[in-house]
C-alpha positions in Angstrom: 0.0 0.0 0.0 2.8 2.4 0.7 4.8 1.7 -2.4 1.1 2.6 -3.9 0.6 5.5 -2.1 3.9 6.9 -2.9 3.4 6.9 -6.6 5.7 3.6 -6.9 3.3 2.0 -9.1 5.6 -0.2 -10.7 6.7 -1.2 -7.6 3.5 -2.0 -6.5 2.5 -3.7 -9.2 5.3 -6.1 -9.5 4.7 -6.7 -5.3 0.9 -7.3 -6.1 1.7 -9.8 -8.9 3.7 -11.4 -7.0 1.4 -12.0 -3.7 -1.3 -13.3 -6.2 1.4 -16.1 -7.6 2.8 -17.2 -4.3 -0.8 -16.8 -2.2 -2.2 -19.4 -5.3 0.6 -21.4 -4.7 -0.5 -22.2 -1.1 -3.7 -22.3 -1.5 -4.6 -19.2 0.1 -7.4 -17.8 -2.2 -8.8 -15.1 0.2 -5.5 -13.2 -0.1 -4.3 -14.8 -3.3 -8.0 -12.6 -4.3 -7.6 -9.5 -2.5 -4.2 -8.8 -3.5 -5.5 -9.4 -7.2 -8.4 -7.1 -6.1 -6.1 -4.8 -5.6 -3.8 -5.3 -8.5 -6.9 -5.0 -11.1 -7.3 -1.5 -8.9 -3.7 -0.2 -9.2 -3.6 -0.9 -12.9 -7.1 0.0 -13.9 -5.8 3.6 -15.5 -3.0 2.0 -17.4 -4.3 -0.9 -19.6 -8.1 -2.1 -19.4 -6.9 -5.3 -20.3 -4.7 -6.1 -18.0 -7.2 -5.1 -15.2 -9.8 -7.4 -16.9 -7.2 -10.3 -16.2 -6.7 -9.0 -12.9 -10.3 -9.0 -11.8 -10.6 -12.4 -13.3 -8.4 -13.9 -12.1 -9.4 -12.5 -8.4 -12.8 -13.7 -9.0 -11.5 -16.9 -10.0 -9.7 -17.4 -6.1 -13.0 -16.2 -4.4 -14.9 -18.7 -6.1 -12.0 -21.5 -5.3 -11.8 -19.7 -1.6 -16.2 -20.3 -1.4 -15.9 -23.7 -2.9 -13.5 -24.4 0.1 -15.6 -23.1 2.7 -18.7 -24.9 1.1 -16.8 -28.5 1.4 -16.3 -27.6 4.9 -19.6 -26.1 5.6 -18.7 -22.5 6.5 -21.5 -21.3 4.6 -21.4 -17.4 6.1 -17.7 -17.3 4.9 -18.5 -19.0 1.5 -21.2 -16.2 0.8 -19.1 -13.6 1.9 -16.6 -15.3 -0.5 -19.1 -15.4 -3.6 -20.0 -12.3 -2.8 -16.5 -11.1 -2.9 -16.2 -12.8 -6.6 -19.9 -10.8 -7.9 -17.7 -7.6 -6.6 -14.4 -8.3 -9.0 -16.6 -9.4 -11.9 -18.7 -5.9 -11.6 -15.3 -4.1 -11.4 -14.4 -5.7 -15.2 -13.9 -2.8 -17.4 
């Protein structure tokens, strides 16, 4: 957020990128998808496209993050989830 703040954007971005990859990586898709969240908003101004992918892809680790909390019947925290992934797809430019 800092390196954002600060006008760092590339910096940001790369840091972003990065969280999604390694948060995917373990399985974590609640941060794996607000880091991409994030990402999609950091890069919105710059290319449409890339923010589409970034959205997407965010969307994709709520749904994988409700899915989770479905198997183990959380279902509060796999709304919240779901709800999370209707957010990133309304945010697709």
């Amino acid at each position: 957020q800092k390196m954002w703040d600060e006008g760092r954007l590339l910096d940001a971005e790369k840091v972003f990128r990065q969280c999604v990859v390694d948060f995917e990586a373990q399985n974590v898709y609640f941060w794996a998808g607000v880091s991409g969240k994030k990402l999609g908003e950091l890069i919105i101004s710059q290319s449409t496209s890339r923010a589409k992918e970034a959205y997407l892809r965010a969307a994709n680790n709520f749904q994988a993050e409700a899915a989770m909390y479905t198997a183990k019947g959380c279902r509060a925290l796999a709304v919240r989830a779901s709800i999370d992934k209707i957010w990133c797809h309304s945010q697709i430019p």
